[in-house]
Backbone as a chain_set.jsonl record, in Angstrom:
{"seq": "XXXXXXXXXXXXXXXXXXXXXXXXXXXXXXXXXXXXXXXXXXXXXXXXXXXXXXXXXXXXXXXXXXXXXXXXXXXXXXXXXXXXXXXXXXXXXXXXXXXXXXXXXXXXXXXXXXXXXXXXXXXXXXXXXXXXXXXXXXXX", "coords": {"N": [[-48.16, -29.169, 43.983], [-47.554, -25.828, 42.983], [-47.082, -23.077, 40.568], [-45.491, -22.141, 37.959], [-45.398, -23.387, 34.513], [-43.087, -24.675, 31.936], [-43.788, -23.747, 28.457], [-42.677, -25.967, 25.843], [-42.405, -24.573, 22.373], [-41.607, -25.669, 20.213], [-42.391, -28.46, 20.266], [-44.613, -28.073, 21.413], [-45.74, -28.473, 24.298], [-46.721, -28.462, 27.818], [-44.198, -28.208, 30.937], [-42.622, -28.775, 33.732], [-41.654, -25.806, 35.216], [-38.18, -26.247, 35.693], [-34.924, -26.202, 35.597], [-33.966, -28.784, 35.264], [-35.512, -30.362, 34.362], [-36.393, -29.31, 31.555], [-33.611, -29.224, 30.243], [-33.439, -32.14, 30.141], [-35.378, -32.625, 28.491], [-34.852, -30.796, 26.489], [-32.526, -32.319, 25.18], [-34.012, -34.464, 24.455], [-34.659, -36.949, 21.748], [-37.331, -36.745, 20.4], [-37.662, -33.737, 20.796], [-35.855, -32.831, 19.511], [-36.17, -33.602, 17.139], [-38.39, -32.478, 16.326], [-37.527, -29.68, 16.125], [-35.817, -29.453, 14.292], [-37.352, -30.508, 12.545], [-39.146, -27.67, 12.285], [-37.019, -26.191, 12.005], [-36.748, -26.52, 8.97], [-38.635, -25.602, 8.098], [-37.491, -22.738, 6.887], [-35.501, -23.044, 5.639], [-33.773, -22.806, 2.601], [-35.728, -23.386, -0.362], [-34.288, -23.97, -3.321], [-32.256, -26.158, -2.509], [-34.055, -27.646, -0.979], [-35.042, -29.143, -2.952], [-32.875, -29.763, -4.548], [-32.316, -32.047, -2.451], [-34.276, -33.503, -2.558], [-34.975, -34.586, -5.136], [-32.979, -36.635, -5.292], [-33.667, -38.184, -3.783], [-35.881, -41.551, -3.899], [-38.895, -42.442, -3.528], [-40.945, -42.65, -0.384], [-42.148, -45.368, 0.812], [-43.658, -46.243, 2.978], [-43.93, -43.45, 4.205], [-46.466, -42.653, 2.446], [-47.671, -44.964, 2.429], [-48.797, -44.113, 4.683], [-47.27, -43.883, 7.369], [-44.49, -42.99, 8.604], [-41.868, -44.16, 10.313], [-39.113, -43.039, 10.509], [-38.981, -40.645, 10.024], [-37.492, -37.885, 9.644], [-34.943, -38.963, 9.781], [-35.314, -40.66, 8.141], [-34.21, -42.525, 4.735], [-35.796, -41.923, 2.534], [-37.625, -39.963, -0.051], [-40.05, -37.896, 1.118], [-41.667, -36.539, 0.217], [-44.332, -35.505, -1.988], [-45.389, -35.91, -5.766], [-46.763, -33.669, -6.379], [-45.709, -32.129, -4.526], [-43.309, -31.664, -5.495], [-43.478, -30.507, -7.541], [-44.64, -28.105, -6.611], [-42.36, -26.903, -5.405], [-40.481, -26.494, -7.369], [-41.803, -24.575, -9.021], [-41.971, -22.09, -7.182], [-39.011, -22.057, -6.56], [-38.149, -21.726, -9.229], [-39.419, -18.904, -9.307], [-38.057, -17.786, -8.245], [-35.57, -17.507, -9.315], [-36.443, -15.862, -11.148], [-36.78, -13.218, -10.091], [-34.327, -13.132, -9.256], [-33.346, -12.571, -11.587], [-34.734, -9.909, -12.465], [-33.527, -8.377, -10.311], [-30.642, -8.165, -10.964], [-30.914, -7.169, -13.415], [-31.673, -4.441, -13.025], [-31.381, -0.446, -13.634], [-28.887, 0.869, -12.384], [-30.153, 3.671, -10.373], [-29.999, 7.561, -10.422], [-27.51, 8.866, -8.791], [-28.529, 10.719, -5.992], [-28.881, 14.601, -5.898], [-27.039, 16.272, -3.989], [-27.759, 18.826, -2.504], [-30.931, 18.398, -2.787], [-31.068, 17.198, -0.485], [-31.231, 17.021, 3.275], [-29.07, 18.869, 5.599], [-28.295, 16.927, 7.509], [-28.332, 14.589, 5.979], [-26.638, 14.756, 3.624], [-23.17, 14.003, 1.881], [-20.63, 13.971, 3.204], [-17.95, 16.147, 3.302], [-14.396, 16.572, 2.806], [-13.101, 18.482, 2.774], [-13.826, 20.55, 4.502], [-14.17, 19.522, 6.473], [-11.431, 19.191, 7.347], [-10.827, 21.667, 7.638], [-12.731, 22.444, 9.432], [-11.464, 21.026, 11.87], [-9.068, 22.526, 12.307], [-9.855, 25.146, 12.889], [-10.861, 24.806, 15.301], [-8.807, 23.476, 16.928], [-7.259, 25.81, 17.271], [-9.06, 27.52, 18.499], [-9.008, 25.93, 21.26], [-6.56, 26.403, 21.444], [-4.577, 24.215, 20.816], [-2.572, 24.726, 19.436], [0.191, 26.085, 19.823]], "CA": [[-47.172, -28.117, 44.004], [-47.886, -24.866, 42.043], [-46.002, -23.028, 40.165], [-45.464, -21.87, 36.471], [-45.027, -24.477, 33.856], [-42.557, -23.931, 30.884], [-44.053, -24.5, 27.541], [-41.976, -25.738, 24.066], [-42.448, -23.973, 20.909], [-41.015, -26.806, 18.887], [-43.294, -29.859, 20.704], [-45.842, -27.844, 21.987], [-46.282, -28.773, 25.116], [-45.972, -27.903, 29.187], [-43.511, -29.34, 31.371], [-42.947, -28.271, 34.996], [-40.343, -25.02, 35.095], [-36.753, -26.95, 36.293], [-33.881, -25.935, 34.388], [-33.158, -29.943, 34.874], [-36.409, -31.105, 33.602], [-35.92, -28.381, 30.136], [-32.558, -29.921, 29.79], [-33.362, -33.176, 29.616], [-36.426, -32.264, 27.211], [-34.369, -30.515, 25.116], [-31.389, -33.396, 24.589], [-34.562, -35.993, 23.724], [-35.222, -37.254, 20.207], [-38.222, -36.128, 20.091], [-37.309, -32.375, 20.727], [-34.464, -32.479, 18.356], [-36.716, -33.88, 15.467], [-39.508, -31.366, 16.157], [-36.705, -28.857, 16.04], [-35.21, -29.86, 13.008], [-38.864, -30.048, 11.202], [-39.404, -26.633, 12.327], [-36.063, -25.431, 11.389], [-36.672, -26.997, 7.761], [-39.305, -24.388, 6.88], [-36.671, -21.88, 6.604], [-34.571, -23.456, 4.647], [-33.509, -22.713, 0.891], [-36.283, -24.053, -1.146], [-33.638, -24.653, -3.863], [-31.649, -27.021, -1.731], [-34.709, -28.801, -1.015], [-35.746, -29.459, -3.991], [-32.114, -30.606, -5.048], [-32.011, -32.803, -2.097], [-35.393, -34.396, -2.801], [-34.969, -34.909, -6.175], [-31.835, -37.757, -5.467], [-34.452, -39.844, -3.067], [-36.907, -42.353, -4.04], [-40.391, -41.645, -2.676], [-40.677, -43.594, 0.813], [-43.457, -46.222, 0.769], [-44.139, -46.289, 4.466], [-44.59, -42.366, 4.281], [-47.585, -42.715, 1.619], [-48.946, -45.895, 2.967], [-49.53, -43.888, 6.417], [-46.592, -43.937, 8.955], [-43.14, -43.656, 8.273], [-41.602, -44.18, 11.632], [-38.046, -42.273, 10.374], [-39.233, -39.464, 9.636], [-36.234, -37.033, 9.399], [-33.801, -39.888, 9.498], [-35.557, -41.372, 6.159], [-33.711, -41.901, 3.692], [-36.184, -42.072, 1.247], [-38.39, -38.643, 0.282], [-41.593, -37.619, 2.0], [-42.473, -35.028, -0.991], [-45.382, -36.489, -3.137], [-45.26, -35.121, -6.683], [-47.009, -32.44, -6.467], [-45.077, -31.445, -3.55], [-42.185, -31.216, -5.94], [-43.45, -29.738, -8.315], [-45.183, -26.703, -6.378], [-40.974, -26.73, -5.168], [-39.741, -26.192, -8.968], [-42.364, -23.228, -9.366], [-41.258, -21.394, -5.967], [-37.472, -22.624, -7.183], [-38.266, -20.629, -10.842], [-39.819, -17.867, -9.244], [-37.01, -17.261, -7.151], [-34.778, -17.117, -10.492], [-36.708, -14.841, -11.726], [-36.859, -12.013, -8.99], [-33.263, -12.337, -8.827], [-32.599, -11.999, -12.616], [-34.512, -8.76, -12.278], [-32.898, -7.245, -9.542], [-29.435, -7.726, -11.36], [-30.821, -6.004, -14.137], [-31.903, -3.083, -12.888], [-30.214, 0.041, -14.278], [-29.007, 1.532, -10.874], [-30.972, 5.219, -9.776], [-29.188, 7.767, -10.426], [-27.189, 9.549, -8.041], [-29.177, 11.96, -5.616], [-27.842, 15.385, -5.775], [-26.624, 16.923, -1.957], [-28.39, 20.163, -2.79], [-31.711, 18.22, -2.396], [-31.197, 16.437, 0.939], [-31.302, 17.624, 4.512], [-27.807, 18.672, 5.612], [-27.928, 15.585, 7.79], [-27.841, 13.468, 5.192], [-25.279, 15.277, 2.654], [-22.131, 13.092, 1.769], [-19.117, 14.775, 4.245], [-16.437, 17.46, 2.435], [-13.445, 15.775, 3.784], [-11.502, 19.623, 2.779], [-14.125, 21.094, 5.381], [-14.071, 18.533, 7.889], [-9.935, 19.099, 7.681], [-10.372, 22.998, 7.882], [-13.054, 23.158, 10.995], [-10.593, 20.598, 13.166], [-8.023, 23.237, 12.667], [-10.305, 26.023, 13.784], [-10.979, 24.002, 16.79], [-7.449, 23.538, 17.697], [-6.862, 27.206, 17.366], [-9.851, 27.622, 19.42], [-8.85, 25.222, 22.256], [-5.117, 26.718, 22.17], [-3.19, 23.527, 21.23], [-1.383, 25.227, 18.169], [1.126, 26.706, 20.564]], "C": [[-47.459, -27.172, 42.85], [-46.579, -24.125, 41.307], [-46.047, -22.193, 38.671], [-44.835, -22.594, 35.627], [-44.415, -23.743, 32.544], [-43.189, -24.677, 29.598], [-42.962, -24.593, 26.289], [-42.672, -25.261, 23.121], [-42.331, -24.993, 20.471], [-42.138, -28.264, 19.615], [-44.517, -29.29, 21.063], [-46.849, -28.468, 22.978], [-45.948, -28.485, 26.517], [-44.949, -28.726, 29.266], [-43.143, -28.163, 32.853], [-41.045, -27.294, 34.527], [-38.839, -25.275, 35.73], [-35.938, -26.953, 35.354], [-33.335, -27.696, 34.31], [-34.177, -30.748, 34.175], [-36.474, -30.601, 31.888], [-34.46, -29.235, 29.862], [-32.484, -31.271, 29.351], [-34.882, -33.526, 28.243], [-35.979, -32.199, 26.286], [-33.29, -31.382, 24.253], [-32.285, -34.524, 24.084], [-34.634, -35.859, 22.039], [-36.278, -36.373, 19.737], [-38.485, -34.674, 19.864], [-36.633, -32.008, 19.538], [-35.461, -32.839, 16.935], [-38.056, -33.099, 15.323], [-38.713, -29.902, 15.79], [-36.566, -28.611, 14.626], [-36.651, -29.681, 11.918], [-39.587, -28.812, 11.338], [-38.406, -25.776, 11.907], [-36.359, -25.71, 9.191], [-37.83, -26.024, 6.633], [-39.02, -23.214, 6.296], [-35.661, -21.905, 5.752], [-34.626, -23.289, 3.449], [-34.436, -23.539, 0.056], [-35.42, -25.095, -2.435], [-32.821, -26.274, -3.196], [-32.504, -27.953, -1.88], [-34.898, -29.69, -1.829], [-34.562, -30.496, -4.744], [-32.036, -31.782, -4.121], [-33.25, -33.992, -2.186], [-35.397, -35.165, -4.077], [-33.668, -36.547, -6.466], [-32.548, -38.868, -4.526], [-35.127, -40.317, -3.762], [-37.938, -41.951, -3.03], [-40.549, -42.588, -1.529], [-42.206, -44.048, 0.92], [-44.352, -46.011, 2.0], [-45.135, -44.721, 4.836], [-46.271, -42.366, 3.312], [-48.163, -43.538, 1.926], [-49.679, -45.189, 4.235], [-48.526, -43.286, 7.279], [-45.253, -44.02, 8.234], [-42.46, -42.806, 9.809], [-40.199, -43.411, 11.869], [-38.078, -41.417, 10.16], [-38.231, -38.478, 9.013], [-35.179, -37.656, 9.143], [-34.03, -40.877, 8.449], [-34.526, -41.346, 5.411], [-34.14, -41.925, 2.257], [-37.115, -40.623, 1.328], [-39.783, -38.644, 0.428], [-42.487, -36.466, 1.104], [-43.329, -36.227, -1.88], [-44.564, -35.243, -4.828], [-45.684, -34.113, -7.27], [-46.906, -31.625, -5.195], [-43.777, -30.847, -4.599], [-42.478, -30.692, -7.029], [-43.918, -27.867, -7.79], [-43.22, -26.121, -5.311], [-40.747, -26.057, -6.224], [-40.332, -24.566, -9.092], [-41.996, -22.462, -8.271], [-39.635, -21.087, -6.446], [-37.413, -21.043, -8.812], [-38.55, -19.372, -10.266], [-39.036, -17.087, -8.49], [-35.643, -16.433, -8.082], [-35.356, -15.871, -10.833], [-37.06, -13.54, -11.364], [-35.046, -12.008, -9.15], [-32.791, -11.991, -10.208], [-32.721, -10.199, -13.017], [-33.945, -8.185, -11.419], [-31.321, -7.34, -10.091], [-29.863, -7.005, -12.582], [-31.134, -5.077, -14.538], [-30.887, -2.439, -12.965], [-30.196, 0.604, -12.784], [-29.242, 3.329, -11.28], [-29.706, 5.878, -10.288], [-29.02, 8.975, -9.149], [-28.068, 10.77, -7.506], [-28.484, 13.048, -5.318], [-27.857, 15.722, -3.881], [-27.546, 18.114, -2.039], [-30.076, 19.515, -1.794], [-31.818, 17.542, -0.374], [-30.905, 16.722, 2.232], [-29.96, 17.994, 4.98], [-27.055, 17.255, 6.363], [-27.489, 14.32, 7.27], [-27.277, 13.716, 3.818], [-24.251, 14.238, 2.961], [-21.448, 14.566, 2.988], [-18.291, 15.107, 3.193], [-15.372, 17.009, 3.082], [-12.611, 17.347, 3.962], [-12.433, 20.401, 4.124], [-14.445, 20.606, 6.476], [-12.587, 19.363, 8.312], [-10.379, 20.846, 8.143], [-11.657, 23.283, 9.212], [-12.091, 22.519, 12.149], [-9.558, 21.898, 12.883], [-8.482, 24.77, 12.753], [-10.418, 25.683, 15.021], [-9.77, 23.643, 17.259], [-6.88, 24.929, 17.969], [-7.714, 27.805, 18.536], [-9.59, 27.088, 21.441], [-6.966, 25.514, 22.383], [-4.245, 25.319, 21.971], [-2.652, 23.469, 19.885], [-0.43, 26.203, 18.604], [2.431, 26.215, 20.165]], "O": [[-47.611, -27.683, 41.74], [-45.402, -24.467, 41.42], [-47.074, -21.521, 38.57], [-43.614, -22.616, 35.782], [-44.844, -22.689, 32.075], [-43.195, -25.906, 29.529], [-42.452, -23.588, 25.796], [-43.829, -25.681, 23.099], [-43.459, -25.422, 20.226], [-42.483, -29.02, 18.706], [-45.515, -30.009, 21.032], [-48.02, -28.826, 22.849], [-44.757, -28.197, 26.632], [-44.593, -29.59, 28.463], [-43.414, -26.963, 32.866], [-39.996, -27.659, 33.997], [-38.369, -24.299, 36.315], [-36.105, -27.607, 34.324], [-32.465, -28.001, 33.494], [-33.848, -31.703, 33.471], [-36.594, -31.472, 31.025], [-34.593, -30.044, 28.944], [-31.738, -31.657, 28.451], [-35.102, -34.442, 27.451], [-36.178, -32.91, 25.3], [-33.135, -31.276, 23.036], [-31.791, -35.444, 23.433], [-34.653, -34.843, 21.344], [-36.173, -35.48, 18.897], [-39.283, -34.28, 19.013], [-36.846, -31.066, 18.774], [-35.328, -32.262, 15.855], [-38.708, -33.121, 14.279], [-39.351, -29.048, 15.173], [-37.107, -27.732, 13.956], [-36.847, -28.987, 10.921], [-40.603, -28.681, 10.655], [-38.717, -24.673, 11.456], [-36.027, -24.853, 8.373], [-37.94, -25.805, 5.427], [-39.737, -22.617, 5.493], [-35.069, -20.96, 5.232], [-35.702, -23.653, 2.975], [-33.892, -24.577, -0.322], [-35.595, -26.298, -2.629], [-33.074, -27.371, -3.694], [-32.281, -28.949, -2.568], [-34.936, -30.893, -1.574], [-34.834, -31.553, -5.314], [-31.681, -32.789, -4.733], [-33.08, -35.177, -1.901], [-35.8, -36.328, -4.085], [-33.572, -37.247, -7.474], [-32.217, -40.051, -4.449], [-35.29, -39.561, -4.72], [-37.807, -41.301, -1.994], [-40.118, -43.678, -1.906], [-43.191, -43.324, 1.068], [-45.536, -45.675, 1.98], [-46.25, -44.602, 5.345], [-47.211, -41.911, 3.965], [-49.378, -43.347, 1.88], [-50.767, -45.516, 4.708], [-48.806, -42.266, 7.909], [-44.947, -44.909, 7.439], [-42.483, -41.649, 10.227], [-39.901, -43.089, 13.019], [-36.955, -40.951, 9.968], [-38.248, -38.345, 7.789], [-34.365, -37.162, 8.363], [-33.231, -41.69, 7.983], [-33.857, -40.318, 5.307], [-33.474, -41.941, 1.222], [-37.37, -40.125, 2.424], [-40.548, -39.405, -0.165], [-43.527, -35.838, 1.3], [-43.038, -37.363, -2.254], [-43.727, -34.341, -4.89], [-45.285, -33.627, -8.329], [-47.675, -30.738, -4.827], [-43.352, -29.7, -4.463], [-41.484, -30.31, -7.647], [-43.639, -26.812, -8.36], [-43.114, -25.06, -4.695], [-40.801, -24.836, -6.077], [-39.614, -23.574, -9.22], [-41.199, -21.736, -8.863], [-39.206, -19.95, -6.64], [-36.843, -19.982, -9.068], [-37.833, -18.502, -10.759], [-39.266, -15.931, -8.134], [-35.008, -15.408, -7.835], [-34.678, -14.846, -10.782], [-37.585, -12.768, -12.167], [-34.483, -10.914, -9.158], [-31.875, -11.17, -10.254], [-31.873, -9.427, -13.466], [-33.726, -7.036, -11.805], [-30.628, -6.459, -9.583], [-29.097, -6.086, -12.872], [-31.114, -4.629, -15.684], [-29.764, -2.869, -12.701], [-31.207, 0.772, -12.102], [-28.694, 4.0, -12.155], [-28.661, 5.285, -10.554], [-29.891, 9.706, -8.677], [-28.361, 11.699, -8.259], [-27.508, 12.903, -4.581], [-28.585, 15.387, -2.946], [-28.275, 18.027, -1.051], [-30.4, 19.883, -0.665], [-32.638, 17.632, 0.539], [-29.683, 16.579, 2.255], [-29.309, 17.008, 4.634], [-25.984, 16.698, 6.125], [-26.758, 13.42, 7.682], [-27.462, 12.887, 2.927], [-24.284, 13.616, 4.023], [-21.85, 15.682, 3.315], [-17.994, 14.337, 2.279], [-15.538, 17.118, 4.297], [-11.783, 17.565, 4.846], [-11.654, 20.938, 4.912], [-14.975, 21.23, 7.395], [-12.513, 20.039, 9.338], [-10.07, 21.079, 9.311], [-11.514, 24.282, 9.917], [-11.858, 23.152, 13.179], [-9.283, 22.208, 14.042], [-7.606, 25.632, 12.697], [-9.972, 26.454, 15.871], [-9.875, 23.463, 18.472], [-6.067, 25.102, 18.877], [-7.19, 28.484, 19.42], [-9.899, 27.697, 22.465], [-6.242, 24.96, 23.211], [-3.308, 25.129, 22.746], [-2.333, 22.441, 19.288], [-0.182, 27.15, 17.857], [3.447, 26.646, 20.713]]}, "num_chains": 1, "name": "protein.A"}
């Protein structure tokens, strides 16, 4: 039977296009923890780093195989995983200490800038609507 097969992103792999065969793909284990370790590269470095720092290093992971992978509860970071964390972590501090203390620009005058992008006169906003009502007759 032919056809067009749907592939996952997160498992990377076909599977025949049946919204009932995708459904039960996507509710397995295996989906959800490929998910989850693909969602995890987005995540707040800081965070990580605090939540790694309260495990113990997981034996199983460093001997080879650790069969819990995501549901470990011991950490899967070697130590120079956590440390190239800390320097990412610092360098993150230190982008945001400069951007608070930059002196802010100063104001661009209206003169220079296209009339499109002039601030709005609120007194000549108010005085063309009441040409335009005079215009359209409903100041009777």
């Amino acid at each position: 039977m032919g056809g067009k097969s749907y592939y996952c992103d997160y498992c990377c792999c076909f599977m025949k296009n049946d919204i009932n065969v995708r459904k039960l793909h996507n509710a397995g284990m295996l989906h959800t923890a490929a998910k989850v370790t693909y969602m995890q590269r987005f995540e707040n470095p800081a965070q990580i780093l605090k939540k790694e720092r309260l495990k113990k290093p997981c034996r199983r992971f460093f001997s080879g195989y650790c069969q819990f992978q995501l549901f470990c509860n011991y950490g899967h970071y070697s130590p120079e995983d956590i440390k190239r964390l800390e320097k990412i972590v610092s360098q993150q501090k230190k982008g945001r200490r400069r951007k608070k203390g930059n002196k802010p620009s100063k104001k661009v005058q209206n003169k220079k800038l296209p009339p499109s992008m002039q601030s709005i006169d609120i007194n000549k906003m108010k005085q063309f609507n009441q040409n335009l009502d005079w215009e359209l007759g409903l100041n009777q």
